[in-house]
C-alpha positions in Angstrom: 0.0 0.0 0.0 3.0 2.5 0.6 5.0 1.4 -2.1 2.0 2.3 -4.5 1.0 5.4 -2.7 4.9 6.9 -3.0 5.4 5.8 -6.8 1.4 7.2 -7.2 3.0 10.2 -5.8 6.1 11.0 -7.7 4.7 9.7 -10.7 1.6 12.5 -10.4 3.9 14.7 -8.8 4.0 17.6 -11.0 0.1 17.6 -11.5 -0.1 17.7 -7.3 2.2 20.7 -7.2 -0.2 22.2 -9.6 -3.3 20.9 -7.4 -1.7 22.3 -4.1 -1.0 25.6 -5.5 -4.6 26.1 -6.6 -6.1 24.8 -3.6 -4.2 27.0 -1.8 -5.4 29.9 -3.9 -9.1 28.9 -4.0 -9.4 28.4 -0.4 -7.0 31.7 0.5 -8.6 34.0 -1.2 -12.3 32.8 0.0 -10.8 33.4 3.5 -9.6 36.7 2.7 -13.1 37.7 1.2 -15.1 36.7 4.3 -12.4 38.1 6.7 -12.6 41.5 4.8 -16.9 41.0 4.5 -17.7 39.6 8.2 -15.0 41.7 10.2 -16.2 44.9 9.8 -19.8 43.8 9.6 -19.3 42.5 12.8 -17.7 45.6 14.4 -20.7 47.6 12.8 -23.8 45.9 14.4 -22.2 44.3 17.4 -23.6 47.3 19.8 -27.1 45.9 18.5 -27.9 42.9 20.2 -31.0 42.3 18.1 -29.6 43.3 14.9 -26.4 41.0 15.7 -28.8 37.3 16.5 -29.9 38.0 13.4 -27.4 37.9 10.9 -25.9 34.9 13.1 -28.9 32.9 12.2 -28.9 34.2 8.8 -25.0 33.4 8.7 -25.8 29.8 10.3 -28.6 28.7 8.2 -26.2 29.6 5.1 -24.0 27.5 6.1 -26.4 24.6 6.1 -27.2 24.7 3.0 -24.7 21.5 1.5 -22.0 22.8 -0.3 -23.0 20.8 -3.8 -26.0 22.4 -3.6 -24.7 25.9 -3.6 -22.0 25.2 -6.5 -25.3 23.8 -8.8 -27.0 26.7 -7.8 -24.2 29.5 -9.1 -23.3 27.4 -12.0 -25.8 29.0 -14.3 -25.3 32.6 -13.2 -21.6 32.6 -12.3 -20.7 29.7 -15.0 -17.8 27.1 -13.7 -14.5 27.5 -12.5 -13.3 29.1 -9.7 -15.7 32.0 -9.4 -18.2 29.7 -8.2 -16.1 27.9 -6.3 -14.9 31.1 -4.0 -18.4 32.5 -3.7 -19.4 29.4 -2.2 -16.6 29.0 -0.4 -17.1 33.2 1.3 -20.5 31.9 2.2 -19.0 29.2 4.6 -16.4 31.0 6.0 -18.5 34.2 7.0 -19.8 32.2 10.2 -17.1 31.5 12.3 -15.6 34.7 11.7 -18.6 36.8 12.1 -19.7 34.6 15.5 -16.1 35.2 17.1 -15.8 38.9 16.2 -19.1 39.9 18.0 -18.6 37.3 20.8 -15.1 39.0 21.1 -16.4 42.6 21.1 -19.5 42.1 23.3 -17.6 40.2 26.1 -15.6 42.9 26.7 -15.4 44.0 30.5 -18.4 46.9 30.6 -16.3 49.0 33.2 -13.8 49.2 30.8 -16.7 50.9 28.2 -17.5 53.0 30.8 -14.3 54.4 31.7 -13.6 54.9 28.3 -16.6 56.6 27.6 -16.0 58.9 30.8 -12.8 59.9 29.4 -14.5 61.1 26.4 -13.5 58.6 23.7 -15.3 58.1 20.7 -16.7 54.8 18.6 -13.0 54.6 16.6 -11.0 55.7 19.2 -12.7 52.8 21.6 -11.8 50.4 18.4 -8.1 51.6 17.7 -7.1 51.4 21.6 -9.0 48.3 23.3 -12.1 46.8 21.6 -10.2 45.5 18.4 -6.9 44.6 20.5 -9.1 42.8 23.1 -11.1 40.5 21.0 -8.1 39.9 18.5 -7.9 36.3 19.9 -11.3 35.6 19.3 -11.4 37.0 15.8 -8.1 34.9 15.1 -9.3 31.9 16.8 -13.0 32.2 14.2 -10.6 32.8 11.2 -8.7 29.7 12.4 -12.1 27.7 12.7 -13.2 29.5 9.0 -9.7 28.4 7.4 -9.6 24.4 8.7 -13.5 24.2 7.4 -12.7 25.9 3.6 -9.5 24.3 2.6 -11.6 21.1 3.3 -14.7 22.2 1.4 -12.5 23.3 -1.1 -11.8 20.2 -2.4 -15.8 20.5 -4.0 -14.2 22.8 -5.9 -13.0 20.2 -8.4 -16.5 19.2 -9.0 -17.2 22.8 -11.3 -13.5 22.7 -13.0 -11.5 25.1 -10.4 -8.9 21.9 -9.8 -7.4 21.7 -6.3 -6.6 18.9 -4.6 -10.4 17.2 -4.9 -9.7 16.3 -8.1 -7.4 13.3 -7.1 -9.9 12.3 -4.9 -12.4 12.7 -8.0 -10.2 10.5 -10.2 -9.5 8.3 -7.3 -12.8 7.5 -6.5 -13.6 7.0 -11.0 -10.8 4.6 -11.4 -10.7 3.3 -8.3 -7.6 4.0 -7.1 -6.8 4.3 -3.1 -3.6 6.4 -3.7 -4.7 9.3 -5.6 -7.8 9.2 -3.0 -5.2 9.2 -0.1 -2.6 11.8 -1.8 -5.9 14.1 -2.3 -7.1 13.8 1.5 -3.7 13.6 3.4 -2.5 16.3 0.9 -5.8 18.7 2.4 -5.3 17.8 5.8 -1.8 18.9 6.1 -2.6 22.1 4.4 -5.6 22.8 6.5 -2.7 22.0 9.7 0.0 24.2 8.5 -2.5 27.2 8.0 -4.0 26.5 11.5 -0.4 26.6 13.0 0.4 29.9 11.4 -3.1 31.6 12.1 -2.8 30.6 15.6 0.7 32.4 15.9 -1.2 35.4 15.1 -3.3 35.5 18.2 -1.4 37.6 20.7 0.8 39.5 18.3 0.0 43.6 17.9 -3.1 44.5 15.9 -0.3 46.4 13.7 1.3 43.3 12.6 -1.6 41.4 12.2 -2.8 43.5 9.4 0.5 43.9 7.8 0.6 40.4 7.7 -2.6 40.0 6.4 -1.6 42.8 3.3 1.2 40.9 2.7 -0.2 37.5 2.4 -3.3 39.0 0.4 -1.1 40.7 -2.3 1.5 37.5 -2.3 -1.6 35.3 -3.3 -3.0 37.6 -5.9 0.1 38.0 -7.6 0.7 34.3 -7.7 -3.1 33.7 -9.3 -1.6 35.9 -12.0 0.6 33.9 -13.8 2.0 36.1 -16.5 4.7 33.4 -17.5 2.1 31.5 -19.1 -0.4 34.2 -20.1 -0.5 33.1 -23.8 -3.1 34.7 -26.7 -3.0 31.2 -28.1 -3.8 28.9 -26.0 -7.6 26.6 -25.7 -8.7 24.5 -23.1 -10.0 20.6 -23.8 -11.3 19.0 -21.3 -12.9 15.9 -20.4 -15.8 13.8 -18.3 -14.9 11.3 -15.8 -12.6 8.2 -17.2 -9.8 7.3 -18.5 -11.3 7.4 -22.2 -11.9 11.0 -22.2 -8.7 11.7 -21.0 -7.1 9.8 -23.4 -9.0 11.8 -26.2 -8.0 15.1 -25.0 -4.6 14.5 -24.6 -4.4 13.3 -28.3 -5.7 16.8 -29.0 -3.6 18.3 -27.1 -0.1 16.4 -28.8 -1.9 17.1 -32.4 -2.3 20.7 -31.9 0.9 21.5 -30.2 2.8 19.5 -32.8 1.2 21.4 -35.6 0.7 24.5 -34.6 2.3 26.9 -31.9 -1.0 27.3 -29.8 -0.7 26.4 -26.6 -3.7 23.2 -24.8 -4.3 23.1 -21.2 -5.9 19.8 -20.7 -8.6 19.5 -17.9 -9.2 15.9 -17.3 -12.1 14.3 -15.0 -13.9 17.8 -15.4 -17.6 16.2 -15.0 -20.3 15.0 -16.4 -22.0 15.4 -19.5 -24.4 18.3 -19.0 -21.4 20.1 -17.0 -19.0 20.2 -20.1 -22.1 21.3 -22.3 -22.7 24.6 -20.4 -19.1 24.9 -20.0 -18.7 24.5 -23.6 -21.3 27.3 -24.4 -20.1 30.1 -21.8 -16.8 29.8 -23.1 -15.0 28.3 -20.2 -13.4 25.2 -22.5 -12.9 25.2 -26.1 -13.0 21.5 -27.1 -14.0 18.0 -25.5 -15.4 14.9 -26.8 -18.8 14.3 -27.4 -20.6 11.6 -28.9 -23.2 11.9 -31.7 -26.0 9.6 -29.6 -25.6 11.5 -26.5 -26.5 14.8 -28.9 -29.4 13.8 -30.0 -30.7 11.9 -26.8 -29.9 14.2 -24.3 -28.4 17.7 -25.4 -30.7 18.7 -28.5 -33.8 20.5 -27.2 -36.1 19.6 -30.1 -35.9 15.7 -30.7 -34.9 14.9 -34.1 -37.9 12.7 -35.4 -38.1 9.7 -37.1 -34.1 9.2 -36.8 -32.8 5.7 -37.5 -30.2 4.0 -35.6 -27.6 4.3 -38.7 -24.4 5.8 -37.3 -23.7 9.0 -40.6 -27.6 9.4 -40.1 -27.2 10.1 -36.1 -24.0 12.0 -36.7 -25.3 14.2 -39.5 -28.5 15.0 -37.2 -26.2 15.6 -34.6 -24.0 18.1 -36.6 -26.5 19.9 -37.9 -28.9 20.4 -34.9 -26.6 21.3 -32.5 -25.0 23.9 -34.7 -28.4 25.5 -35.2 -29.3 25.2 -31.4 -26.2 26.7 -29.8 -23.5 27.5 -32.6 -21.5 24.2 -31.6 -19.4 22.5 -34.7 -19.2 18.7 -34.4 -16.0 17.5 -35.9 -16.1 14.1 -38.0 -16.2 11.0 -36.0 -14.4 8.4 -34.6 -14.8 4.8 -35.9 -15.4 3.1 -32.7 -18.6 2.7 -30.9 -19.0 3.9 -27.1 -22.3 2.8 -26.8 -24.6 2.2 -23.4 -25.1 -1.3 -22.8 -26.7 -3.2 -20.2 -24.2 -5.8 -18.6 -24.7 -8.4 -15.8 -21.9 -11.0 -14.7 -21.6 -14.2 -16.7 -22.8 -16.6 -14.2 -25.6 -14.4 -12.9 -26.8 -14.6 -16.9 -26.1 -18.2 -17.0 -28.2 -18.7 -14.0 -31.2 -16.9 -15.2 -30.9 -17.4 -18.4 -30.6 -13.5 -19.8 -29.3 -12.9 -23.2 -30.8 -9.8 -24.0 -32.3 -6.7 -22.0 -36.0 -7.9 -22.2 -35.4 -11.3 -20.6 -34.5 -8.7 -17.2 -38.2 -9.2 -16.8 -37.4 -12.1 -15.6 -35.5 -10.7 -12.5 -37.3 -7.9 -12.6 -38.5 -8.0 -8.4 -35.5 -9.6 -7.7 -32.8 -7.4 -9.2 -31.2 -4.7 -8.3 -29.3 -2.8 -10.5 -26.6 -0.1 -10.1 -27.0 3.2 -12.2 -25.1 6.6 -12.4 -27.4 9.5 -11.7 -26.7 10.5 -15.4 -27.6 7.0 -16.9 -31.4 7.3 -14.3 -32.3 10.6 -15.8 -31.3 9.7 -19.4 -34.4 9.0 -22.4 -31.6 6.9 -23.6 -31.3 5.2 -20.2 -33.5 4.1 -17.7 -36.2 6.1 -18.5 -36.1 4.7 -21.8 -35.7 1.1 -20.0 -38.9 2.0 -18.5 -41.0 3.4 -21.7 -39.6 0.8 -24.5 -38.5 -2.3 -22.3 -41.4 -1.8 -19.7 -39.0 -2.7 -17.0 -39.3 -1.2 -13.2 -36.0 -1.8 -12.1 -35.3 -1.5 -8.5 -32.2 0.9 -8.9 -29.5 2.4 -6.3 -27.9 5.1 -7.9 -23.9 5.9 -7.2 -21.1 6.5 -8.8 -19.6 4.8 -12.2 -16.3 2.7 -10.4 -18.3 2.3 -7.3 -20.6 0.2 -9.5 -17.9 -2.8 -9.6 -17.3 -2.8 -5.8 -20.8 -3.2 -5.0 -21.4 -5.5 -8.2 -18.6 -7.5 -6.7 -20.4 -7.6 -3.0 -23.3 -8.8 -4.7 -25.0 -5.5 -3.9 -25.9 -5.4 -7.5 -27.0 -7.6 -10.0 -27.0 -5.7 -13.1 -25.5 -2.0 -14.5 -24.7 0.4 -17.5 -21.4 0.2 -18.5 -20.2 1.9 -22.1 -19.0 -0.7 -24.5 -15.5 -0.2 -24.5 -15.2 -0.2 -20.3 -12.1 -2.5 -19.4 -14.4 -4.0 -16.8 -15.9 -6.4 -19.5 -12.7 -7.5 -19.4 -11.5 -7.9 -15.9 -14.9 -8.1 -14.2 -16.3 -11.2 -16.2 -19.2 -9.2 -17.8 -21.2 -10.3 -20.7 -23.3 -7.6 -22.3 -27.1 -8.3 -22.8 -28.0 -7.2 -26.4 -30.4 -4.3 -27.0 -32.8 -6.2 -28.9 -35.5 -3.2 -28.9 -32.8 -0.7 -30.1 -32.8 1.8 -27.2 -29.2 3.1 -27.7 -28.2 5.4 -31.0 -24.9 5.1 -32.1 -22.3 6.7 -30.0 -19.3 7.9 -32.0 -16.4 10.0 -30.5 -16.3 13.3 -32.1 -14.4 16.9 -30.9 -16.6 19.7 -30.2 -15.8 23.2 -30.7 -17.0 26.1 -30.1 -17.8 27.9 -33.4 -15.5 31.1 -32.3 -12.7 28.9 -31.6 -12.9 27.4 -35.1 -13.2 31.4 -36.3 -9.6 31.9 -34.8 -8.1 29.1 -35.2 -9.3 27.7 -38.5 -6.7 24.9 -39.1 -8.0 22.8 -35.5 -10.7 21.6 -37.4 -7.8 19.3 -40.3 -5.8 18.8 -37.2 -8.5 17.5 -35.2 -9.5 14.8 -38.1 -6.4 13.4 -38.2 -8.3 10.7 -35.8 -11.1 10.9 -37.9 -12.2 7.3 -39.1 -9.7 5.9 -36.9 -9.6 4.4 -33.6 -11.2 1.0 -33.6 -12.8 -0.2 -30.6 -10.4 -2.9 -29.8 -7.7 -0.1 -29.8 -9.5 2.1 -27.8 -10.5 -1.0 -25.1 -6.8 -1.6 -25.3 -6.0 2.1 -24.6 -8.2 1.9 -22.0 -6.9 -1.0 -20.4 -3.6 0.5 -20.3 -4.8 3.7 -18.4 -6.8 2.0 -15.8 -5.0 -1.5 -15.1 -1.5 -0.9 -16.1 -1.2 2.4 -14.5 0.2 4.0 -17.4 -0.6 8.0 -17.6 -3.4 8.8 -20.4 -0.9 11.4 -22.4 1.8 8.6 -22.4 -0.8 6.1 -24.4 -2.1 9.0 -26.5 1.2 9.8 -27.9 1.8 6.1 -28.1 -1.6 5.9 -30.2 -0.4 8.5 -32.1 3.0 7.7 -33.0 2.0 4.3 -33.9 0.1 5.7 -36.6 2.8 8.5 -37.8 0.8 11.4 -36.5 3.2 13.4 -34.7 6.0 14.9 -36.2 8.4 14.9 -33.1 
């Protein structure tokens, strides 16, 4: 277990340098925000007891609210990335900062007021020369409490594309792997330590030096969020859903387009689910990921194409053409390999009840239980369509994609989607039941631009093809396999791929 959590570690080293630095950021600069909003708020309505319960409750019940909740709620006005990410983030850290401030100001000795106020001092006089100095350690000790609770939330952050360290627990938990799970959370923890430690040094030093150092530290981080090394007017972003497949893909972007052309990819890998990278896609905030032509006209076009046929240049055409007129999105030409839905069981559990194809689940139908991702429940192509063409009322428990396997293997589960070119056919002794009612359109991998992108950079779209009508899907399951039992990285197998079939120059 250590051996594979220190070679995890300095094989993904340089992407957890990159993690750590941006979960520093994200979680820093929240703190800063409510520091700078719940301070002074605090100093201004702590003389109003009323006034003061008040915005505690408001403060506490806003920090209720679960965290994934608020990120889905500011993804369609504040879009995804970090922005979303810190103004979640402020919410939760107002409330220990704001509760310690006015518990610090109002527990201050009433003689002392009084004196004070005998000898003729005003409101910012009393603030400069006791109040603030006085209830210092409490403030500290709230920004301490504040500083623990974000850099742990923050790794949500990951889930709306601002990285940090939860996205090695993300890709942990989709390939299954304990040590990028483990780098991830121990990785947080110290962090949320060391900052603790420093805060806390804070607590009896002068109010002078307190905000120096708080100047200092703000101005260090915002200058560091500014990388102007790397500031780049070419440069696009392609990223990827969950898996090893997608990541794959965008890294073979990423090595055609920097071997062609001098424009600069950043790759974001594991970035989310489908519907995530579609309204990501449209506000601008990635350039390019891979999308396939059946989940376009299942679940992204708004107006159903009608009377479509399950004939792959039929599904891609409808998919090219309607999603250009709905949102100004170019579909690049396809992939040859299918990465279809299917409906998958373990051999002997099919042996046993004799399934060959979807509709003999009747059969098991109040016995079964089956295993879907949320996306997969929701789907027309998935178990609602199960439902409306198969007539089947699974009993489902939705989780996950790798967490699928585990409780497969416990015998949690019976049956579960899996996507035809999943290396657990393979390794988990799966046999696919066949779709005889034709629920599932042809799923070809295809990029998917923004039209502006295309505008300025013209020659993506030959690059891009290069993979056009290529990629089988035994050499994609073989990719696959590589990635997620081998261990090998996804870029090192796309350049593989790609130098295997003379694409890359270098």
């Amino acid at each position: 277990m250590l051996n594979n959590l220190a070679k995890t570690f300095v094989e993904r080293y340089s992407d957890w340098t990159k993690a750590l630095v941006e979960h520093h950021q994200i979680s820093m600069l929240a703190l800063f925000i409510a520091i700078i909003i719940a301070v002074p708020f605090a100093i201004l309505i702590s003389k109003n007891r009323k006034l003061s319960e008040i915005s505690l409750q408001i403060a506490g019940v806003l920090q209720t609210v679960p965290s994934l909740a608020l990120l889905g709620l500011f993804i369609p006005f504040l879009g995804i990335g970090r922005l979303p990410a810190i103004v979640a983030l402020v919410i939760y850290g107002i409330f220990p900062i704001l509760q310690n401030t006015i518990t610090g100001l109002i527990g201050i000795n009433p003689v002392l007021q009084e004196a004070a106020t005998a000898f003729g001092m005003n409101r910012m006089e009393k603030l400069k020369k006791y109040e603030i100095p006085l209830a210092m350690p409490s403030i500290i000790g709230g920004i301490r409490t504040s500083s623990v609770m974000l850099i742990g939330t923050a790794t949500l952050a990951a889930l709306v594309g601002a990285g940090g360290l939860g996205s090695f627990i993300l890709l942990g938990i989709d390939r299954n792997n304990s040590s990028l799970i483990l780098i991830g959370a121990i990785s947080s923890a110290i962090l949320a330590v060391i900052f603790n430690y420093l805060i806390k040094k804070l607590e009896n030093k002068k109010v002078k030096t307190i905000l120096i150092s708080f100047v200092v530290s703000l101005s260090i981080l915002l200058v560091s969020m500014f990388n102007f090394g790397t500031m780049s007017n070419k440069k696009i972003v392609a990223a990827g859903k969950l898996g090893s497949e997608p990541e794959i893909l965008i890294n073979m972007y990423k090595e055609l387009i920097e071997d062609k052309t001098d424009i600069s990819v950043e790759v974001k890998p594991s970035f989310g689910k489908t519907t995530f990278l579609f309204e990501a896609l449209k506000k601008g905030s990635i350039d390019v990921y891979p999308e396939f032509t059946g989940t376009i006209t299942s679940s992204l076009l708004k107006e159903k194409v009608k009377g479509l046929s399950n004939d792959e240049r039929e599904v891609y055409e409808a998919a090219r053409d309607n999603i250009y007129k709905q949102d100004k999105l170019v579909l690049l030409e396809p992939m040859i390999y299918q990465n279809t839905y299917a409906i998958a069981v373990k051999k002997q559990y099919a042996k046993e009840n004799g399934l060959k194809k979807i509709s003999d689940l009747k059969k098991v139908e109040n016995k079964a239980k089956a295993g879907f991702t949320l996306e997969f429940n929701d789907r027309e192509d998935g178990n609602k369509g199960l439902k409306k063409l198969y007539g089947l009322n699974l009993n489902v428990a939705t989780m996950e994609p790798k967490l699928r396997y585990q409780a497969l293997e416990k015998g949690d589960i019976n049956i579960l989607e899996i996507y035809s070119t999943d290396t657990e056919i393979i390794s988990r002794d799966l046999v696919i039941l066949e779709d005889d009612k034709g629920l599932f359109p042809p799923y070809q991998g295809a990029p998917l631009l923004r039209e502006e992108t295309l505008q300025k950079y013209p020659e993506l779209k030959e690059i891009l093809e290069q993979i056009s009508n290529k990629i089988t899907t035994e050499e994609m399951l073989e990719m696959n396999y590589k990635v997620d039992v081998e261990g090998k990285s996804a870029n090192e197998v796309a350049v593989e791929y790609l130098k295997s079939k003379n694409l890359l120059s270098k």
